[in-house]
N, C-alpha and C positions, 0 to 999 in steps of 0.2 A: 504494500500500500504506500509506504514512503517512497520507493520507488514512482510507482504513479504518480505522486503529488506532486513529487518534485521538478516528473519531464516536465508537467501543464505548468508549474512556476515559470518554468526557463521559458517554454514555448511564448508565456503571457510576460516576459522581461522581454524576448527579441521583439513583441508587437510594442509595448510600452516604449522600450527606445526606437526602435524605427518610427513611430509617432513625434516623439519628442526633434528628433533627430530633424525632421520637417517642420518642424516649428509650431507644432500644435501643442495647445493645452489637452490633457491626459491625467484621468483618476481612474486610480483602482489598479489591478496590476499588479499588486505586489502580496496580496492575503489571499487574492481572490483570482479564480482565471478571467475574469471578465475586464476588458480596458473600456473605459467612457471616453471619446474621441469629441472633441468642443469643435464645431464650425459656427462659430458667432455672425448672428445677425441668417440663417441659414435654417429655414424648418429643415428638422429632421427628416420629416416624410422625402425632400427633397435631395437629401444627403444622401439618405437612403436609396435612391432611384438613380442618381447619380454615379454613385460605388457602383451598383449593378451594371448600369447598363457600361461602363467606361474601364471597370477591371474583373465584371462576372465574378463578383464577392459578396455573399450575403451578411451582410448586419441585421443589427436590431435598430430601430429609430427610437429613439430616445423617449420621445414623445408618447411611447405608450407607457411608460412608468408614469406619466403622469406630471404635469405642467412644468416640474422639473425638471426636465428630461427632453426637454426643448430645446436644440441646437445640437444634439450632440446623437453618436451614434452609439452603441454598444458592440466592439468587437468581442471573438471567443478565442482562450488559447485550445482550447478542446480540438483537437485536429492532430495528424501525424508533422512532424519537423519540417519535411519535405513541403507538405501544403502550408505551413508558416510561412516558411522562407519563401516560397514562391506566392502567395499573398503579401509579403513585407512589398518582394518586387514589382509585383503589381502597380498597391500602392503606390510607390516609389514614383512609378515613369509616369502614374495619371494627377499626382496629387502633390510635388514637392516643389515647394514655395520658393 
């Protein structure tokens, strides 16, 4: 089980820095495998639709947690390294500031 815990940490430290590393604000990530990705000024639902269609990555829109959760997306490190890394690069070529 520690085992387990600990790939999804690492998996949810290379999203967390490849976000920050682009210049975003970024919570969560470090307790938890879920990263909160901030596009201010930017509905979620839009954020949302945007990742999809421009690097075929599903998030969660923020905005279903609730008025909170507005602006921002929710990445998962739940996935194998291989699909991490090649989501980081995704990212990377659709979205770095």
């Amino acid at each position: 089980m520690e085992q387990t815990v600990s790939f999804y940490k690492e998996n949810a430290t290379i999203l967390r820095n490849a976000f920050q590393e682009m210049g975003f604000t970024v919570y969560g990530g470090v307790d938890a495998p879920y990263i909160w990705v901030g596009f201010p000024g930017k509905a979620s639902w839009d954020v949302f639709t945007d990742i999809l269609t421009r690097c075929d990555i599903v998030t969660t829109p923020g905005s279903g947690f609730g008025p909170g959760g507005e602006g921002f997306v929710r990445t998962s490190a739940f996935g194998s390294r291989d699909n991490i890394n090649e989501a980081v690069r995704r990212f990377k070529a659709a979205f770095s500031k």
